[in-house]
C-alpha positions in Angstrom: -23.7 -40.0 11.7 -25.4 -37.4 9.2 -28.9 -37.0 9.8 -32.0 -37.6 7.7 -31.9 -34.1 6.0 -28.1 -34.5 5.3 -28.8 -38.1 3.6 -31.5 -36.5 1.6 -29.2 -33.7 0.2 -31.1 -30.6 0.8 -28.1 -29.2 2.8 -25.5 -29.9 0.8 -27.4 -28.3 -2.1 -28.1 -25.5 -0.1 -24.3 -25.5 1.3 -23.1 -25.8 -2.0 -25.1 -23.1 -3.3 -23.5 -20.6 -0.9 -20.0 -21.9 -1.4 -21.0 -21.2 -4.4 -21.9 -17.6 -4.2 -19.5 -17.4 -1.7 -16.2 -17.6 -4.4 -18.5 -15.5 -7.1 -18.1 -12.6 -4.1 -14.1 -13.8 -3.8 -13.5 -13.3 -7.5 -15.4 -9.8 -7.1 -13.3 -9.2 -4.0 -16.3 -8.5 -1.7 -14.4 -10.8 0.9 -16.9 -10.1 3.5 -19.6 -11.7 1.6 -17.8 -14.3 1.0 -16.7 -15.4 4.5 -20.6 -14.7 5.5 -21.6 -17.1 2.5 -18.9 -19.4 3.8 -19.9 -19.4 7.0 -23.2 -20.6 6.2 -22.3 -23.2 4.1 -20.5 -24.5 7.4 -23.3 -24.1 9.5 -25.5 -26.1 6.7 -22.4 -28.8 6.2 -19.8 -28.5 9.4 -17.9 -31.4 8.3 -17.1 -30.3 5.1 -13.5 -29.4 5.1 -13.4 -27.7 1.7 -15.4 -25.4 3.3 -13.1 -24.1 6.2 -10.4 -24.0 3.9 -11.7 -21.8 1.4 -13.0 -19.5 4.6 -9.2 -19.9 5.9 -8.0 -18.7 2.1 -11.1 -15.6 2.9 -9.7 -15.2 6.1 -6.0 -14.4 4.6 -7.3 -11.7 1.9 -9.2 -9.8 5.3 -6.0 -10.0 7.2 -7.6 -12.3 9.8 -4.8 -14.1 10.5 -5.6 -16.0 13.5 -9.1 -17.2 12.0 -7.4 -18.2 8.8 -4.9 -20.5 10.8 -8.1 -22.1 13.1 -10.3 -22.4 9.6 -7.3 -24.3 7.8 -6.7 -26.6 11.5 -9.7 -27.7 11.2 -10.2 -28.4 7.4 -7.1 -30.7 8.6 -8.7 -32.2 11.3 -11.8 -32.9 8.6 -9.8 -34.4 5.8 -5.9 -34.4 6.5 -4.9 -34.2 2.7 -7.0 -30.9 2.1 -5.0 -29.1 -0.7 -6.4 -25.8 0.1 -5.7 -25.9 3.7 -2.0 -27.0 3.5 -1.6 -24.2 0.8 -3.1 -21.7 3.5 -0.8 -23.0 6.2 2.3 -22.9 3.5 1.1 -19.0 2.7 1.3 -18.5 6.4 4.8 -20.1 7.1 6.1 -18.0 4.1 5.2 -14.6 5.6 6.6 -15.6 8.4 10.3 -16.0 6.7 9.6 -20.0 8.0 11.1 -21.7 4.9 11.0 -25.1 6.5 7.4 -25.2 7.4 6.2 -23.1 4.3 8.3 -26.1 2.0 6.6 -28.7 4.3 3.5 -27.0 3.8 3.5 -26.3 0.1 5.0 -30.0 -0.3 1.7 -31.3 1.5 -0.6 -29.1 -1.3 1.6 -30.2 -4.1 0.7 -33.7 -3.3 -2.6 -33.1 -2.9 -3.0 -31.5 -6.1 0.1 -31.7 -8.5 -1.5 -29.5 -11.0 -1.9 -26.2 -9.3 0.9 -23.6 -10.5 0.3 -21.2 -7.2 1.7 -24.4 -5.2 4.7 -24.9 -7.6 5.5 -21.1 -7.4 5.3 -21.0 -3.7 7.4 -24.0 -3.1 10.1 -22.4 -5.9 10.4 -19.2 -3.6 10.1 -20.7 -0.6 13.6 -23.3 -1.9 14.7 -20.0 -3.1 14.7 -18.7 0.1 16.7 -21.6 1.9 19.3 -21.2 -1.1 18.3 -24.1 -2.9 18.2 -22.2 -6.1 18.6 -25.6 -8.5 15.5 -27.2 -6.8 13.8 -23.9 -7.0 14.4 -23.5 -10.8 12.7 -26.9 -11.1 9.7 -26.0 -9.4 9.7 -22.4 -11.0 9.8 -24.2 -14.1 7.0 -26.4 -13.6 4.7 -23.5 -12.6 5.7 -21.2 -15.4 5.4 -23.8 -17.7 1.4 -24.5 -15.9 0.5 -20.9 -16.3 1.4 -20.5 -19.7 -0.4 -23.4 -20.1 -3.5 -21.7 -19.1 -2.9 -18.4 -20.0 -2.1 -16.8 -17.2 -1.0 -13.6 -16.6 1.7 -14.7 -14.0 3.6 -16.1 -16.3 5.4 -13.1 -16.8 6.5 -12.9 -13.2 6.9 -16.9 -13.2 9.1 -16.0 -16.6 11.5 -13.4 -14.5 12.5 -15.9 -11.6 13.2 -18.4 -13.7 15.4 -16.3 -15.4 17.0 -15.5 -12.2 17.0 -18.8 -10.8 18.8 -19.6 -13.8 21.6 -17.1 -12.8 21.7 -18.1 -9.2 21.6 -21.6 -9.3 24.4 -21.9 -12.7 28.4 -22.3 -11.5 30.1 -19.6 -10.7 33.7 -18.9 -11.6 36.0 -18.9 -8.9 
């Protein structure tokens, strides 16, 4: 049950306002002030699981691997359908060379939020990966077509694997 000062708001203004400052220090790639911003915003709102996933997303930029994958469990734990989180986890999988779970993953954040190109790019390498190269065009497709949309500059790169993709999944002659 959130307490009086939570039902009033003065610490999710407060939390907000660090989470924030916390992705102005991101964008500026001062990651340690953002996971410190972050982690204040927690301590202000701990059941906020936008929060720990954007810490977890921190976490991955330091190299903190294992505090990235208990930040993005427990955004989980707070809201199971946390885009951010399952994007983490999918990120994760993928550096592993774990197709599967970085598909599942990335599947689970495309759902969440459809709109988000990073997801569809992802997913698109990760099919590419398992040799699903005409499901990975698709998806390739979708995300190139999203970053052009907003003026991106991956587009370019999303631009050169659909071109590929194009090659590998198109017939072969025998």
């Amino acid at each position: 049950m959130p307490s009086i000062a939570e039902r009033l708001g003065v610490p999710r203004y407060e939390a907000d306002e660090h989470y924030r400052q916390a992705l102005l220090a991101y964008q500026k790639k001062q990651f340690d002030q953002a996971f410190d911003r972050l982690s204040r915003a927690i301590d202000l709102l701990p059941r906020h699981a936008e929060y720990y996933a954007a810490r977890g997303f921190i976490c991955l930029e330091r190299g903190a691997r294992a505090e990235a994958e208990a930040d993005f469990e427990a955004a989980l734990r707070l809201h199971p359908f946390e885009m951010l989180a399952h994007y983490g986890r999918g990120v994760l999988a993928y550096r592993d060379g774990n197709w599967e779970d970085a598909v599942t993953f990335f599947t689970r954040a495309l759902a969440a939020d459809p709109e988000r190109p990073e997801t569809l790019y992802y997913l698109a390498l990760a099919h590419h990966r398992q040799r699903s190269h005409a499901l990975a065009l698709g998806y390739m497709r979708q995300a190139l077509e999203r970053f052009d949309k907003a003026g991106d500059k991956r587009r370019a790169d999303a631009a050169r694997w659909v071109r590929e993709l194009e090659r590998l999944a198109s017939p072969q002659p025998g």
